[in-house]
N, C-alpha and C positions, 0 to 999 in steps of 0.2 A: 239339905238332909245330911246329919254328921254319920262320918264312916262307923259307926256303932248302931245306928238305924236300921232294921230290917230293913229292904224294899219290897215298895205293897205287892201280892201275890196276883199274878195273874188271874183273869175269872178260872174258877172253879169248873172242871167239865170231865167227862170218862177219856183216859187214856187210850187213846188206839196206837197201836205197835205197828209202825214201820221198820219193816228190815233193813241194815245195810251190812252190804257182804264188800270188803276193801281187800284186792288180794291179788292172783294172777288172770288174767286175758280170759284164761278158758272156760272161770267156773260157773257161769252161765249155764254152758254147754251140760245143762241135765236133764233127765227124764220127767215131765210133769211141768217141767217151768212155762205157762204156756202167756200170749198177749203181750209177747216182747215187743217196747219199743225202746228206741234210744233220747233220748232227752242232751243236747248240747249247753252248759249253764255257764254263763257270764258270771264273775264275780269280782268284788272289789277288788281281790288281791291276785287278780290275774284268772289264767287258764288255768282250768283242772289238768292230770294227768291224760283226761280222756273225757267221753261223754259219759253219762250213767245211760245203764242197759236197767229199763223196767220189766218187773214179770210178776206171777201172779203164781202162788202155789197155794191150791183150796183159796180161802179168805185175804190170805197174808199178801199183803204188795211187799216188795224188793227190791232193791236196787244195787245195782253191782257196780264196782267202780274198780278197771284196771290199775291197782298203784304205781306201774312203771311204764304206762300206756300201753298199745294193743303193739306188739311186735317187740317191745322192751326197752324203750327207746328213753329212758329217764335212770340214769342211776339214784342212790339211796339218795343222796348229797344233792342228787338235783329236782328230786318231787318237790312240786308245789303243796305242800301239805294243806296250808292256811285255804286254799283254794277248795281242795278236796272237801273238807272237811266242811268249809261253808255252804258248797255242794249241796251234800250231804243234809245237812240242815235247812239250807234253802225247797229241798224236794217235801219235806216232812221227816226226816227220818228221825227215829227214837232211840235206837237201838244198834250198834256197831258191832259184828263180828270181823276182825281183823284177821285174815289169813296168812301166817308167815312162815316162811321157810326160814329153817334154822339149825345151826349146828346144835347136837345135845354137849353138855357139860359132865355128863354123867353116867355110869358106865350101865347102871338100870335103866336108860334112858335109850334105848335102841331106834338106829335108823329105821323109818315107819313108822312109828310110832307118835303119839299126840299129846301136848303139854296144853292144860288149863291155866295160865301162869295166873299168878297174885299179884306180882309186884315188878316193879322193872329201876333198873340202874341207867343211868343215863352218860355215856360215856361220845354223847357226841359235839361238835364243834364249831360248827357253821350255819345251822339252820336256825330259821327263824321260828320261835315259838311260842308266839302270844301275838292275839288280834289287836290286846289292847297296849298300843302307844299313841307316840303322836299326840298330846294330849287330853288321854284318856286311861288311867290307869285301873288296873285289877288284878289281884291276889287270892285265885281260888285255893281251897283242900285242895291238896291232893297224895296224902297219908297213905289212903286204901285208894288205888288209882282205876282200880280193873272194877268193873262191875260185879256184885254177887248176880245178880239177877242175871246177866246174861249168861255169866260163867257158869251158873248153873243149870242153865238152858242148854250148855254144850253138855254137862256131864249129866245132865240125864241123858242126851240123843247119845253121845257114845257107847251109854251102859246098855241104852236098849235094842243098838245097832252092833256090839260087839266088839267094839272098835279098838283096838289097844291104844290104851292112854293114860295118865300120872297128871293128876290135882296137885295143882300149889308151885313155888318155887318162881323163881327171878328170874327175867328179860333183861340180858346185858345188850344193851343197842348201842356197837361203835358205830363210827363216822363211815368207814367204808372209803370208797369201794373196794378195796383190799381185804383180804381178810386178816385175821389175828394174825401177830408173830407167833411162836411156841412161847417165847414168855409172858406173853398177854396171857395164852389160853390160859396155860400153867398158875397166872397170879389170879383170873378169873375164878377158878376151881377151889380156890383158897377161900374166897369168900361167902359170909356165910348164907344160903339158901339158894345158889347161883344154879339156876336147871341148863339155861339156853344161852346162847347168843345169835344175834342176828342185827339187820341193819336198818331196820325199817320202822318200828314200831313207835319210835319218839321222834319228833314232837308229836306225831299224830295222836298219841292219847291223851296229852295236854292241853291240844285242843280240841278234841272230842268234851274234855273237860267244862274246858271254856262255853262249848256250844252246848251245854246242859244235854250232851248225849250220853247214853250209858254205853258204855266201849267193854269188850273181852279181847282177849286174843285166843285163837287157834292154832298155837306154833306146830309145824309140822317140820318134825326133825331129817331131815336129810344125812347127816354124818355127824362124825364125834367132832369135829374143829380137828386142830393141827396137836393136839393136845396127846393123842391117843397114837400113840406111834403105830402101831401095831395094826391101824386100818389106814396108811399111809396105802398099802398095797392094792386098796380097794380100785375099779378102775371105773371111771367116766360112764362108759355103758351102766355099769352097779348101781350109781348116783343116781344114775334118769331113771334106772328101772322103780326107786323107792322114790322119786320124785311122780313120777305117775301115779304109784298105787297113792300116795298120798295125797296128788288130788281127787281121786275116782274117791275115797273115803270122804273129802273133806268136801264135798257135793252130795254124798248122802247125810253127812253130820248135817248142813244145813238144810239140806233137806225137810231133816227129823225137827229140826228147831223150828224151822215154819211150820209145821206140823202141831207143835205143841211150842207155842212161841214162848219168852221169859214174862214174867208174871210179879207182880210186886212191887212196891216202889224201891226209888233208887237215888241216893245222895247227890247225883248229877243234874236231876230235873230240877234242882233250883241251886246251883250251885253258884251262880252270880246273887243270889239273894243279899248275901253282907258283903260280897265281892268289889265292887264296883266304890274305888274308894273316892275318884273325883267329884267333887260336886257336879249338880246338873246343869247350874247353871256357867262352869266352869268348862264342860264340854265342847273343845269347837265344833262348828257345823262341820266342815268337813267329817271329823273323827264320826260326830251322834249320825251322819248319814252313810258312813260306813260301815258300823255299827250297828247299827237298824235292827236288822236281822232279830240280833239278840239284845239291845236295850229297848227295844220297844215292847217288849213283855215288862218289863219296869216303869221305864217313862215314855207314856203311851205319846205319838207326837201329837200336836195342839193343831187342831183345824186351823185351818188360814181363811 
């Protein structure tokens, strides 16, 4: 099959929305969530960050996945991402709300406050991000990287939860664990559509990509960065206190989205479609059984 060939389409069937919530430890912990179990999941590329926590609100299944493990024991630079994310896929999920804590770039952009982002800058350095090597290459989109359909599943739940929040704008994700100099922030602000920064969000929406999930993020701004001299004075207790109220919000946002889950198609569900430029028959075993997961919606494996 030449790299210019569609790949045959999966059988045809009705979409069911599986939730996944990627974020901190607690947000589980909400009113309604009820049928919790945890699920421990093996995958190719190692350990997840944690177990998934499943639960059920009305209809909608969920599943929650601590990104830095349950006590925080994983910095930005040392998440398994590829892990998580296969996770994720491996359970059923469709559907990724990212939860991240983030400095704002912007002075309308106030701690508390919630960013829908669009687009993200990738200013990291060590992380692994892409399933497919080893003999197996692939080259997804990735243009418009955020999903409309979920991102618009946050901004309707914010509008009709009250929630203070700002549509659109750029996710600068450094390497971490440190934060900005002042002339990072400072160069950051410079360029053009920059809302956020934070540390977490890439690779993981790359390979959300890869795994034909539809990824958003819900950045929840914490402070301006080092950028804002003038909230240098701010103190520790101030920080946690907008670090709480922003997750007690960002547990009724999702709330609200199970509620009225995202709706529509999405450029991710077949994003390996032209993707996948090796031949089939070029694949080694190892790689097409690591791979499984997600080339076996293309090349279904051959009965033995």
């Amino acid at each position: 099959m030449s790299a210019s060939t569609p790949l045959p389409p999966q059988s045809a069937g009705q979409r069911r929305t599986v939730l996944g919530v990627i974020g901190g430890s607690g947000l589980y912990d909400m009113p309604g969530l009820r049928d919790l179990r945890e699920h421990r999941i093996a995958t190719p590329f190692g350990d997840p960050s944690d177990a998934l926590i499943e639960g059920h609100i009305g209809d909608m299944q969920l599943f929650f996945l601590p990104r830095h493990g349950r006590g925080h024991r994983f910095s930005p630079s040392e998440i398994n991402y590829r892990a998580n994310i296969w996770a994720m896929k491996k359970v059923g999920v469709t559907d990724i709300i990212s939860v991240s804590a983030v400095g704002s770039m912007r002075e309308t952009i106030h701690p508390g406050e919630m960013v829908i982002i669009d687009q993200f800058i990738d200013r990291t350095l060590t992380r692994a991000r892409t399933f497919f090597s080893d003999g197996v290459v692939a080259h997804v989109g990735f243009g418009d990287p955020v999903s409309k359909r979920v991102s618009q599943a946050l901004i309707a739940a914010c509008k009709r939860l009250d929630v203070p929040h700002h549509v659109g704008g750029a996710y600068v994700c450094i390497e971490g664990p440190q934060f900005s100099t002042r002339a990072e922030s400072l160069t950051f602000r410079t360029w053009s559509d920059v809302a956020v920064v934070g540390m977490t969000n890439l690779p993981e929406a790359r390979l959300a990509r890869e795994a034909e999930i539809a990824y958003a993020t819900l950045a929840l701004a914490t402070d301006y960065d080092c950028w804002h001299t003038d909230h240098d004075a701010v103190t520790v207790d101030q920080v946690l206190e907008v670090v709480r109220t922003n997750v007690v919000n960002a547990q009724r946002v999702i709330r609200a989205v199970a509620e009225q889950p995202p709706v529509g198609p999405d450029p991710a569900e077949d994003a390996l479609k032209f993707a996948v430029m090796t031949h089939p028959s070029a694949i080694p075993a190892e790689a097409r059984q690591r791979l499984a997961l997600f080339l076996d919606k293309y090349y279904p494996p051959v009965a033995s």
